[in-house]
N, C-alpha and C positions, 0 to 999 in steps of 0.2 A: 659186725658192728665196727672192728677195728677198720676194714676197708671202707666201709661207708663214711666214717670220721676221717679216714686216708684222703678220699676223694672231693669232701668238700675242704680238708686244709686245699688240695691242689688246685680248686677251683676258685678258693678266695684269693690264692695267691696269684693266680691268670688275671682276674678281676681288677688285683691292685697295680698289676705290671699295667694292662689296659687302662685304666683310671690315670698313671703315672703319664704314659704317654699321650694320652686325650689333653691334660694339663698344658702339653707343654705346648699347646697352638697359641701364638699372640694374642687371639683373639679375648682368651681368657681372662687376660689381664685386665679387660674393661666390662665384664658382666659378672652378674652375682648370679648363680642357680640356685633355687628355691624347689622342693619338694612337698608335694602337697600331701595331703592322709590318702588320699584316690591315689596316688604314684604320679601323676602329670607334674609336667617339669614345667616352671616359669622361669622367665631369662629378665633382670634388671637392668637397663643401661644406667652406665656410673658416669654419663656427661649428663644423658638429657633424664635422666632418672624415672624416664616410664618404662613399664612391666608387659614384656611379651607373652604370652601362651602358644607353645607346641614349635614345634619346627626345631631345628635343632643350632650346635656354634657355625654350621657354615651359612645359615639362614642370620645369626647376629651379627654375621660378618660383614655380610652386603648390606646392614643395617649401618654399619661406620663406614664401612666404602661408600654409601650414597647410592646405590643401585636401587632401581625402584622396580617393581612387580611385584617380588614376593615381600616386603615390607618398607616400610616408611624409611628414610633416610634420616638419621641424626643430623639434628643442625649446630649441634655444642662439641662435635670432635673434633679435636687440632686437625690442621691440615696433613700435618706430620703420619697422623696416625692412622687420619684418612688415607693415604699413598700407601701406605705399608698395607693395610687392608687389600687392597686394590691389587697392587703387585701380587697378594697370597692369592686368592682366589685367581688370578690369572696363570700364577704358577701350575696351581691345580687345574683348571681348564686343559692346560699346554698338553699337562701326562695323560691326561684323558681318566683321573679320578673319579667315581663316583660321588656327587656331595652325601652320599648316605653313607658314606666311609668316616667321614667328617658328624656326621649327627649320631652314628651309635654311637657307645658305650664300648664297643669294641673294636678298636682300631689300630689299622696293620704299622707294618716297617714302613709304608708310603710316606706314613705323617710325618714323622721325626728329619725322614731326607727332606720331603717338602720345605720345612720348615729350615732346616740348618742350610739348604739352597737361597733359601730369602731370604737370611739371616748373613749369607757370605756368599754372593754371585757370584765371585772371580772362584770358589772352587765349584760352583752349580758347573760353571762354565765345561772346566775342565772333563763333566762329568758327563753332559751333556753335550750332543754336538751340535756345533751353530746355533748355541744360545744365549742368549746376552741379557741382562740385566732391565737395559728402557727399549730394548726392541729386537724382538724374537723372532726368532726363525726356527722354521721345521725342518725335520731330519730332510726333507731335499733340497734346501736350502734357499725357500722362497721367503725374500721378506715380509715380516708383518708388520701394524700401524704405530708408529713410535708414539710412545707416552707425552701427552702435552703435560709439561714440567709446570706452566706457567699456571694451569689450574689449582692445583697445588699449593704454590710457593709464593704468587704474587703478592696475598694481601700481605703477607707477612714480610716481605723484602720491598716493598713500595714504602717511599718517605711518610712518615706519622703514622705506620701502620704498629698495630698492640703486638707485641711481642709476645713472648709463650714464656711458660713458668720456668721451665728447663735452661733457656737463656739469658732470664734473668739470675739466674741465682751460678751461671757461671761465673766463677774469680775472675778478674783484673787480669793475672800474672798469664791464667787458661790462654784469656783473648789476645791478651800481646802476645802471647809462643806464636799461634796459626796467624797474626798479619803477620809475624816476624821471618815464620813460614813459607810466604806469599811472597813477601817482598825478597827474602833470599834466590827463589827462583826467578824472579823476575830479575835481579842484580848479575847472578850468575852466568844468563843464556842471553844476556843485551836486550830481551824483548822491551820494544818502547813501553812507556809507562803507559802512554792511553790505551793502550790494549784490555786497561780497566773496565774504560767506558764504553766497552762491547756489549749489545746485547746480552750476549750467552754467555760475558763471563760470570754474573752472579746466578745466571741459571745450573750453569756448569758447578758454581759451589754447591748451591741449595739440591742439587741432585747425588750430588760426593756428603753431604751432611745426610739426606734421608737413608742411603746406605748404613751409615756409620759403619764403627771400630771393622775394621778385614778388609777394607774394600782395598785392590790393589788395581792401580792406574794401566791401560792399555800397554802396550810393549812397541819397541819404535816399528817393527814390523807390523803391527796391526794395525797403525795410526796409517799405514802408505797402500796398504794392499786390502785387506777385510773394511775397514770402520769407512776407508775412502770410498769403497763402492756402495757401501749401506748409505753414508751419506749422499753419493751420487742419487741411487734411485729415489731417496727421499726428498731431493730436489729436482728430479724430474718431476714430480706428482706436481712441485710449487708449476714448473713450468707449462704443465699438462691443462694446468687449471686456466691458463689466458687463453685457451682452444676457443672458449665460450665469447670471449672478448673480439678474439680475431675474426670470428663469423657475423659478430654481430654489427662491428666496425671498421672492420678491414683492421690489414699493417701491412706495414714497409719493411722488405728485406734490405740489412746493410750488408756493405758488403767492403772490407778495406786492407791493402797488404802492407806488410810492415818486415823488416830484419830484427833477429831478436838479437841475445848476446853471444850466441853460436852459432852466430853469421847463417840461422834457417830461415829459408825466405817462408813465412807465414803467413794465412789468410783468413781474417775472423769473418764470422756470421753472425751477425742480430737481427731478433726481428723485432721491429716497433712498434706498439699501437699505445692507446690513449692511458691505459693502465701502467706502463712501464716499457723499457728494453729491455728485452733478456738475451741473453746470450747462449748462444746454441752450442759451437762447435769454431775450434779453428783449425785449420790445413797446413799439414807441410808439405808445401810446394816444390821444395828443394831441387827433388829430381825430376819435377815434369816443368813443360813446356808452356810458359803461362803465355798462349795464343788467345785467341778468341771462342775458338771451337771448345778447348779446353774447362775455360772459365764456365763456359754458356752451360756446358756440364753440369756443372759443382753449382750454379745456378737454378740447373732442373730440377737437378736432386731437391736442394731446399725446398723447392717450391711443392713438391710431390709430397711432405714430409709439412708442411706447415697447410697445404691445402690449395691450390690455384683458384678455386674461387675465394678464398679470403686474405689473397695479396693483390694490393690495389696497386702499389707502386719498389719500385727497384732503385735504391740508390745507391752509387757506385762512387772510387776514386775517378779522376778525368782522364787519366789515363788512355791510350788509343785502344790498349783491347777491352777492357771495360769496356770503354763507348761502343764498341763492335759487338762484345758478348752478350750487351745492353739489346741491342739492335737483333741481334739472332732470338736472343729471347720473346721477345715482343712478337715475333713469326711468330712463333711459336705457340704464345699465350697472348692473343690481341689486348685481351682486357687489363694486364701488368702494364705499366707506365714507366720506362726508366728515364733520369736525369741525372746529371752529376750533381756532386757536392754541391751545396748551393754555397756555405760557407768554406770551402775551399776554393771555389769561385773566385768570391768578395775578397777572399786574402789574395789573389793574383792580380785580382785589380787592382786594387791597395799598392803592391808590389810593384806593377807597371806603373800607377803614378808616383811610387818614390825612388822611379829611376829617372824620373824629369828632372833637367838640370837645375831649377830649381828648388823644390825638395832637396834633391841632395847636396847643395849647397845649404840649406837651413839646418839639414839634419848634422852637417858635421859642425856647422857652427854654434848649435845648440849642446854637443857632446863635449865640445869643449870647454864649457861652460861646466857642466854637467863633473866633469873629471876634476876640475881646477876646485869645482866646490867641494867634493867630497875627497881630495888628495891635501886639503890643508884643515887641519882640527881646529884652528882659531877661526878660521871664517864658518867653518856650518858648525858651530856652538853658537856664535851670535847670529845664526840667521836661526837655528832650533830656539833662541828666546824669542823670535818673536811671537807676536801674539796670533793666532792660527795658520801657525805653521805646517805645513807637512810636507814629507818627503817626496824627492824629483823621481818621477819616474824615470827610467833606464830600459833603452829598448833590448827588447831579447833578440839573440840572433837566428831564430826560424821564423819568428812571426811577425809576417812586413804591419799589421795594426800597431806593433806596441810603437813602430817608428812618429807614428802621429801621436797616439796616444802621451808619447815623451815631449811631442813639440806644444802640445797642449798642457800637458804640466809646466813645461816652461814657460810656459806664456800665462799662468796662473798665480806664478812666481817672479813677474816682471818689476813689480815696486818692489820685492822685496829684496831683489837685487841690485836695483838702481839704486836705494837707499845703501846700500851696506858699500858699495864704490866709490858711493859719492861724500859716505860718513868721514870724518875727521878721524874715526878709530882706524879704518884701514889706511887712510893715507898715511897717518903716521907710524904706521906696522911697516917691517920688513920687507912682508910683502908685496907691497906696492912700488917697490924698486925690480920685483924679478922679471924679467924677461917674454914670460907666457904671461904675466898677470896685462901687461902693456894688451895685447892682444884681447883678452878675456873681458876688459874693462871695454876695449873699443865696439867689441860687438854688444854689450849691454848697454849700452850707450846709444845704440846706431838704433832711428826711429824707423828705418828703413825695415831693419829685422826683425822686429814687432810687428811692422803692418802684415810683411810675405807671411807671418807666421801665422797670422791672425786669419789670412786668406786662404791659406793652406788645411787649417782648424778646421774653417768653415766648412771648406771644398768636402773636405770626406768626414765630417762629422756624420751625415745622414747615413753614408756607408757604414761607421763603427756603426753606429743604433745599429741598422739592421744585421749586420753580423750578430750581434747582443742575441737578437731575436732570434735569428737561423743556428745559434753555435749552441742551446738549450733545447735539452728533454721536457722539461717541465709543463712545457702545452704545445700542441701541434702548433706549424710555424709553418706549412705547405701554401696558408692563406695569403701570407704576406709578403712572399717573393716580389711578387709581380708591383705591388704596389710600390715597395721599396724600392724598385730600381726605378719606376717613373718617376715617385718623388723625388729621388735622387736626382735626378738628372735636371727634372725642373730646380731643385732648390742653388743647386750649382749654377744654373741659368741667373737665377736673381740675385745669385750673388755679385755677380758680374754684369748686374743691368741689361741683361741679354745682350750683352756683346758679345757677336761669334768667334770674332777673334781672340776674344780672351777666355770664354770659356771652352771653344771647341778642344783645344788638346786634350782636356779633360773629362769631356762627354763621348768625346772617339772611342777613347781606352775603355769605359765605360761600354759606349756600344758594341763592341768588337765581342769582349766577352761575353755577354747579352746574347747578342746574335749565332755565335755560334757555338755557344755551350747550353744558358739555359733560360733559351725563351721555349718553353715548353705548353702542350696542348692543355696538362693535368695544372699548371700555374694558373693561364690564362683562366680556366674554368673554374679554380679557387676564389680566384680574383673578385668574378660575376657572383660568386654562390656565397661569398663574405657578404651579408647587409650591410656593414658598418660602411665599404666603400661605396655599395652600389646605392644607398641611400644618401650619400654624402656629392648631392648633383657640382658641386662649385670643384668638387678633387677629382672627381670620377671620369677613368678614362674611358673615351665610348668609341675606341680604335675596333672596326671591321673583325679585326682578326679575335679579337674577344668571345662574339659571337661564335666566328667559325670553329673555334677551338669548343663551345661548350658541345656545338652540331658533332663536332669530332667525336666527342669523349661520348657522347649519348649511344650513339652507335654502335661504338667499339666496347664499351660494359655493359650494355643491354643488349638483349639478341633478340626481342620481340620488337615484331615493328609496331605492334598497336601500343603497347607501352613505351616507345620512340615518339609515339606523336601526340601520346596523351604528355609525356615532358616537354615535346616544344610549345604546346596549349598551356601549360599550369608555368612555365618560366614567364610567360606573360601576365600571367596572375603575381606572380612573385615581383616582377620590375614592377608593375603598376599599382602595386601596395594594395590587394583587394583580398576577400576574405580573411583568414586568419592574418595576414601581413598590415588590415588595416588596422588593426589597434594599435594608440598611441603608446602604452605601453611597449607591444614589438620594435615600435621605431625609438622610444626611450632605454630599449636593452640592448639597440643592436652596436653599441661600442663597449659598453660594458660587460658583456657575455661572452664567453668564449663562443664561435662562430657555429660549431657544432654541434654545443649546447642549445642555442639558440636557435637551430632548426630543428631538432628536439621539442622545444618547446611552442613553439609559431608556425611550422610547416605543415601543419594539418591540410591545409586546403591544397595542399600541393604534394602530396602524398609519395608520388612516385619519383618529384626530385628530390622530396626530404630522406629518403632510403640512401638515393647517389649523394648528398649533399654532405650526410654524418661522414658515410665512408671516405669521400674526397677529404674535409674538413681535417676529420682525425689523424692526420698522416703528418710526416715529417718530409721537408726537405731538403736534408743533411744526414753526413754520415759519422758526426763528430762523434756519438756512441762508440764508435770502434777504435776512433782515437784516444778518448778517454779510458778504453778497457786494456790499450799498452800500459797505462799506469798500471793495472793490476798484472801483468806478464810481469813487470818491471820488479814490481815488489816479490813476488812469486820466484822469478828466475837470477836470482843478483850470481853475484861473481860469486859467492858462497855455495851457491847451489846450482850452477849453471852446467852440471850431467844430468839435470832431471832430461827422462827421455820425453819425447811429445806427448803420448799418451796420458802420464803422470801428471803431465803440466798441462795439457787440457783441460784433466777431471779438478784439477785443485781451483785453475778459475771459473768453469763450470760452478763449482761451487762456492766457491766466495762471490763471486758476482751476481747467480741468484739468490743466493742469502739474503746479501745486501737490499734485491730489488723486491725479497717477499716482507722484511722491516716498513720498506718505504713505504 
């Protein structure tokens, strides 16, 4: 009798140890258990307040996590609590727990680790190898899918969204410590202040909040070497995903070199399609030999690695082994296209005309100007009141555009000048006795240097537009080359009444680099496969070589003959506006659509040009991406941090720069 009373004290006490630890799963906290006279257990939810039957806390769990199969999903649990749910059951997953461990009555030492691991990651960490908090890895160290934070946290961190009961009833003095918090780090380490307006910084919060109290921030070693690589391959996957893009529209590889602040000579890689630039990889070049045979290389590679049949075009700096490495590729891969920069092009054109002695006679007379107004505080006060005022452009010294662009400011600011010279205020000022102002007055004055300025304006205004057009990602620009420089040359012509003599210097410079940089077979054939101009009979140019270049490209991207001559039969459907091209509609969108859109939507009857027409269309003819992504070396590599080694400095713009392109 005594043993038998022995043995159930010992087994009520097993029971209450087991009961004690069953309690302490979170889950608990949000359901009520109900025992029936039968023994069957029913489970209450305390958000949406209906009563489950049978299954056990790891079945009510997937009930606040929103997991669907084996029950209905709560629609009344914080988000809060939903994530914490989420993270447990995956916690459990990761060990390879039974959920029947989780639904008895009797459960082991598992739970309590489980739990105090989900409750404080940074010691889970410690305990476990290669595993982290919002993205896990197994014991061999293969990444798993990282946590979308945004599912979670949005409605509650998006402007006018209901806040939760927990945060409103924090104190005042609670909330000022954590900005005060915020802002002391940020005061401390110089980080700019907009570093606010990052996507991820409030995600970054609201994921450091769903942790709470324990949670200890990464260590500077793991921010450079662990967390860099997990982010790396998490934005491979961004990069992985434009594969589907690239095949179905082609893209352009760029390709552009540059010196960084440790004098390594460096070579970046993007590739372009209608979706974005991404950025691949760049090269230290330092110790080889940047030849032709060399580059053509690091060219094949790419192309091997992005796909040769879903690279339609190769754009390079002008460069002579470029052009060369351009040229050996093209062996190689017939159906690849290379051309230079188009927009570094138009800036050496630019550059050749503001070495004509003219121009450079207006440009120093205009700087003069320019320095006199802005080196005396009493004259640009009284020209800042006037009434739609704004500031003189200032040409930059790499970029020959900003030199027009500055003669055009000044010539926008012509009354406003004349007026302040001529006012009674400056004659009777000081200034009007100094020595430079004598000078500064006479060329404001001079009706002569308005007209040259005016002529000058004119001359390469068509030029900046299109530079506008070629120096932008935002929509493919391959189409408009060809136009742009016809127009160009014609509009230069009538400025000058078609007098050869006055306009040829400037049509020369003009042809010269046309000619022998980028009048190309893939332009010409843009040109034709744009409706907007080929429908445009009074602009449209109907030069021989247009045709020949479209016969060009048909051949050399197409390797069937019967599909070669089913294209030369349907481009004559497409010029003569028949089948799908007749509708007035198609010729009402064909300036307002983007060109590739537009054979998307109207090329039906012409099937096997509309396939080459998207692919041509979507493409870039520029390599200003690669120029733009020095800005991010720039910020990345400053005089503060300029030992980062290559590798390092790869991965980090690797990664902020598809970051940036998976936002967009």
């Amino acid at each position: 009798m005594d043993s038998s009373s022995g043995f159930q004290q010992s087994s009520s006490t097993v029971n209450s140890v087991s009961s004690s630890r069953n309690k302490t799963d979170p889950a608990w906290a949000h359901f009520k258990e109900d025992v029936s006279a039968d023994g069957k257990k029913s489970w209450t939810c305390l958000h949406c307040n209906n009563v489950w039957r049978g299954g056990g806390i790891n079945r009510m769990k997937k009930h606040l996590a929103g997991r669907k199969g084996d029950i209905a999903a709560c629609k009344k649990v914080p988000y809060d609590v939903r994530f914490q749910m989420e993270q447990s059951l995956k916690v459990v997953e990761e060990k390879n727990i039974s959920p029947i461990s989780f639904e008895e009555d009797d459960v082991n030492d598992t739970d309590m680790t489980t739990f105090e691991e989900e409750m404080h990651p940074s010691h889970a960490q410690t305990k476990g190898k290669g595993k982290s908090f919002f993205g896990t890895t197994s014991q061999k160290g293969k990444r798993m899918k990282a946590d979308n934070m945004s599912d979670y946290f949005a409605p509650r961190t998006t402007a006018g969204a209901q806040r939760s009961i927990k945060s409103v009833l924090v104190s005042k003095e609670a909330l000022l410590n954590v900005d005060m918090s915020i802002a002391r780090f940020f005061y401390d380490t110089c980080t700019p202040i907009n570093a606010v307006n990052s996507v991820y910084f409030q995600r970054m919060v609201d994921a450091i909040a769903a942790v709470g109290p324990g949670y200890k921030a990464p260590k500077y070693n793991q921010l450079r070497t662990n967390l860099l690589g997990n982010m790396k391959k998490e934005v491979q996957l961004v990069v992985s995903s434009y594969r589907s893009v690239w095949e179905e529209r082609g893209c352009t590889i760029m390709a552009d070199g540059w010196q960084d602040r440790s004098n390594r000579q460096l070579i970046n890689f993007l590739v372009y399609c209608k979706r974005g630039t991404t950025f691949v990889r760049s090269i230290d070049a330092s110790d080889i030999v940047k030849d032709a045979t060399t580059i053509c290389k690091l060219f094949v590679e790419l192309v091997e690695w992005v796909g040769s049949k879903n690279v339609i075009h190769l754009v390079t700096d002008n460069g002579a082994n470029y052009k060369a490495a351009g040229v050996l590729l093209q062996d190689k891969y017939p159906s690849i296209k290379w051309s230079p920069c188009a927009a570094h092009c138009l800036n050496l054109i630019l550059g050749d005309i503001g070495k004509m002695d003219l121009v450079c006679n207006l440009a120093k007379r205009a700087a003069s100007i320019t320095k006199f107004v802005y080196n005396h505080a009493f004259l640009l006060a009284w020209l800042r009141k006037r009434e739609g005022w704004t500031e003189i452009v200032r040409p930059g010294p790499t970029r020959f555009a900003t030199t027009f662009i500055a003669l055009k400011s000044i010539l926008e600011h012509q009354h406003d000048l004349q007026a302040f010279f001529t006012s009674k205020t400056f004659k009777d000022s000081r200034y009007s006795k100094d020595k430079k102002a004598s000078g500064v007055v006479a060329v404001v004055l001079d009706s002569r240097f308005w007209s040259d300025c005016r002529v000058v304006v004119g001359v390469c205004g068509p030029l900046i537009r299109m530079l506008r057009i070629m120096d932008t990602d935002r929509r493919p620009s391959i189409g408009y080359v060809y136009d742009g420089m016809y127009r160009a040359r014609r509009a230069i012509k009538n400025i000058f009444k078609n007098k050869k003599k006055l306009y040829k210097p400037f049509t020369s410079i003009i042809k010269a680099r046309w000619d022998k940089q980028l009048r190309r077979d893939i332009h010409a054939t843009a040109y034709l496969l744009n409706p907007a101009f080929l429908y445009d009979k009074f602009n449209m140019c109907t030069k021989k070589e247009i045709m020949d270049s479209f016969v060009e490209m048909v051949t050399t991207l197409i390797s069937d003959r019967a599909i070669q001559r089913k294209c030369i039969d349907e481009v004559a459907i497409y010029q003569d506006r028949l089948g799908s091209f007749a509708r007035q509609l198609a010729l009402d969108s064909s300036k307002s659509m983007q060109p590739d859109e537009w054979w998307r939507v109207f090329g039906c009857s012409a099937p096997n040009i509309q396939s080459l027409a998207i692919k041509i269309l979507s493409q870039t003819s520029s390599s200003s991406g690669c120029e733009r992504n020095w800005s991010v070396f720039e910020r990345i590599h400053t005089k503060k941090r300029n030992r980062l080694e290559h590798q390092r400095l790869n991965d980090l713009v690797f990664v902020h720069y598809n970051l940036r392109l998976k936002e967009r």
